[in-house]
C-alpha positions, 0 to 999 in steps of 0.5 A: 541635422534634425531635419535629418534625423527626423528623416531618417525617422520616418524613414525608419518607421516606414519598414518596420510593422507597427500595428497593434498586437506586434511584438517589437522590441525596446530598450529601456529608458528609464525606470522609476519606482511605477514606471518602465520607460521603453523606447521601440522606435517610434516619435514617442516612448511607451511606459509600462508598469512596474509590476509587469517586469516583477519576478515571482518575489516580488524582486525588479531586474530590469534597468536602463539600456535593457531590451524586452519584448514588448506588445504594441496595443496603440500606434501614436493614439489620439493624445500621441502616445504610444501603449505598450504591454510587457504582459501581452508580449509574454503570453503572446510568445508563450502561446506561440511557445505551446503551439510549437510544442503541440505540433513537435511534441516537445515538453514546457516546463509549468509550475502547478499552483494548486488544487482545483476541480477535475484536477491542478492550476499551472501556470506556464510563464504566464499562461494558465493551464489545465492539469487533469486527474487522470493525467498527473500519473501514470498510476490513479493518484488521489491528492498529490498535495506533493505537486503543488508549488513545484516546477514540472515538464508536461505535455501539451494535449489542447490548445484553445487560443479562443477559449483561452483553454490549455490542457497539459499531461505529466503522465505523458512525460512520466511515460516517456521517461519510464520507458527509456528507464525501462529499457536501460535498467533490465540490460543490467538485470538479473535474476537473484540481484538485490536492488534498492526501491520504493514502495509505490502502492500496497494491494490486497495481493502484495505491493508495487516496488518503483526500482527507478522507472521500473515497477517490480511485484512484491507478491504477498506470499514473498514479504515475510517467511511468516503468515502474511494477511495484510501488507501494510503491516510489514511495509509502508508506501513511500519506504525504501526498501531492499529486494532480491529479483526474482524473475523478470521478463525483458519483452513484457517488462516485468519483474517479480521480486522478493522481500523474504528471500533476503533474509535466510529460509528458516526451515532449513535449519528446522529438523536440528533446531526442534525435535518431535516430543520437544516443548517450546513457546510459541505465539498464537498467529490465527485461530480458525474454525479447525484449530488455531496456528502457533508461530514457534518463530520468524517463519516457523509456524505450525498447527494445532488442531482442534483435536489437540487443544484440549483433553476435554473441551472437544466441541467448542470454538478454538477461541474459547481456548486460546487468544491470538497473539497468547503465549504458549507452551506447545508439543511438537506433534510432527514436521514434514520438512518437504511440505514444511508443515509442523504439527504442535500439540497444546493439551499433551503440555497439561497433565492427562486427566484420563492418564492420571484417572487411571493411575488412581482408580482401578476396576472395581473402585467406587468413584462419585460423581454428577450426572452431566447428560441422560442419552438413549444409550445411557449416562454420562457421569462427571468425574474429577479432572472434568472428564466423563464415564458413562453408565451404560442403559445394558448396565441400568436395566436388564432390557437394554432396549427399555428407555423407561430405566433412565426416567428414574434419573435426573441430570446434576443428580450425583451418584455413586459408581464403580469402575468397570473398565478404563481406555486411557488411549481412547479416553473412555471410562465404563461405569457401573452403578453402586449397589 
């Protein structure tokens, strides 16, 4: 009987192709606490250790009566063993796995262990690989620190069994994928839907919006009914957000979208709910070299301009009058509700130092005050309520063309004076000096 079967054997042995480097497989026969012993039909078992069959846990799974693959590395060596590799057979078959998927383009699943130079370390079963930079996104990312430790479909672009080099795409996938999103998500499209979405990137100019494979621009001028300088300041990347289409093209692939527009226009209920004389509060929203612009609310937003500032600061830097973000009175000066713009008024708020001059000092009347500044035309004289009258040279010296008059005055020097005409409108005050 075992001459038998010690026939059958070698008769059994004479078929099958052992050289080193086959993949065969065994069945366990048993398994202690370092050793896997394998059966794979040879005169003498092949043992493996332990740690080749450990899952990513650190846990065992394997026990007797199992079959694996196996890597034969020795056939019935000088001492009549016979070596074995679980780990050889597994990279063995996964590089047969990639070389598959490089030729039908099909994805492999990899998990990325971590960041390394030019891009991220994965690991494909137990084939290291190559994740460049410029291939983990459709769109330029930076760190990605997300991807790590996390299982993922890729592409195979590169093999180099030799080099032991694999270079693997997850844009490619990410690609694939968008485009059939694409595809199905604009059948449902339509123009004035609001849809929910992503914030994928901010710009100077507005934002991306990922709608689920589909990346909308939210412009900047469609955030907010209010002034809008600077996106980050209403949305934040990685926010879900609702947004109203705009407008979209199938062909092209885009599609516009609108925060703004969710919410009511503002300026359709702006002629009822202010009227042109009116005072309101409003919050200063930008200051600029020709005036500054006062938010009366969410979207409502009208100039002052410099003109209108102050009765008698004239040439000075809006900024020495107001600050941004102050609170203020202002008067609604005009609305053009078609060009929807508002002009606002601050100095018309105060009292009117010209007005109120006038109301106190008639023609003739002596008033006293300090010289602020000697011109060739004449004087220019401080008066309460910080505006100015001016002497004219005509009225200094009988020779109006004579300049030799004024050098008998010096500026701060007070003098007294008596109206000679007063334009209120025109903020103007004549004066003569007091004889």
């Amino acid at each position: 009987m075992s001459e038998s079967f010690a026939a059958l054997l070698d008769e059994s042995l004479s078929t099958l192709e052992m050289q080193p480097g086959s993949i065969v497989t065994g069945v366990v026969l048993d398994v202690d606490k370092e050793w896997v012993t394998v059966h794979v039909g040879l005169k003498s078992e092949g043992v493996i250790s332990l740690d080749e069959f450990r899952n990513n846990d650190g846990s065992v799974e394997i026990e007797s009566g199992d079959e694996v693959q196996v890597a034969l590395e020795a056939v019935e060596d000088g001492y009549g063993e016979t070596r074995i590799s679980r780990e050889k057979a597994r990279k063995i078959g996964t590089w047969k796995k990639l070389e598959e998927a490089l030729e039908t383009g099909e994805f492999v699943e990899g998990k990325v262990l971590t960041r390394v130079k030019g891009g991220f370390a994965v690991e494909v079963d137990v084939v290291k690989a190559f994740l460049p930079g410029s291939l983990v996104d459709i769109r330029p990312v930076k760190e990605a620190p997300e991807l790590e430790n996390t299982v993922q479909e890729f592409k195979v672009i590169k093999l180099d069994y030799k080099r032991n080099n694999v270079v693997l795409s997850r844009k490619a996938v990410l690609e694939k994928n968008n485009s059939e999103v694409k595809v199905e998500l604009l059948k449902n499209l339509e123009e004035g839907q609001i849809v929910k979405g992503i914030v994928k990137n901010i710009t100077d100019y507005g934002a991306f919006i990922d709608l689920g494979g589909l990346d909308g621009l939210l412009h900047i001028t469609d955030i907010s009914w209010s002034r809008v300088t600077n996106p980050n300041e209403h949305i934040n990347l990685g926010e879900e957000i609702d947004v109203k289409v705009l407008s979209f093209d199938k062909e092209k692939l885009r599609v516009s979208l609108g925060l703004k527009q969710i919410h009511n226009d503002p300026w359709e209920n702006v002629e009822s709910t202010y009227s042109i004389g009116g005072i309101y509060e409003a919050e200063v929203s930008n200051i600029t070299d020709y005036g500054c612009f006062a938010q009366l609310e969410e979207g409502i937003e009208g100039l002052i301009h410099l003109s209108e500032l102050d009765w008698t600061s004239k040439n000075i830097h809006p900024s020495k009058v107001v600050a941004l973000e102050e609170k203020i009175k202002v008067m609604i000066l005009e609305i053009d509700n078609d060009k929807r713009r508002i002009s606002l008024g601050l100095k018309q708020t105060k009292s009117n130092p010209w007005t109120e001059f006038a109301n106190k000092y008639g023609i003739g009347d002596k008033v006293e005050g300090k010289i602020k500044s000697i011109t060739d035309f004449g004087i220019f004289i401080g008066l309460e309520g910080e505006i100015d009258g001016l002497i004219h040279l005509s009225d200094i010296s009988e020779d109006a063309e004579s300049k030799e008059a004024l050098e008998a005055f010096k500026k701060d020097q007070i003098l007294q004076c008596i109206v000679f005409a007063v334009d209120s409108e025109r903020e103007r005050i004549s004066l003569k000096l007091s004889e």
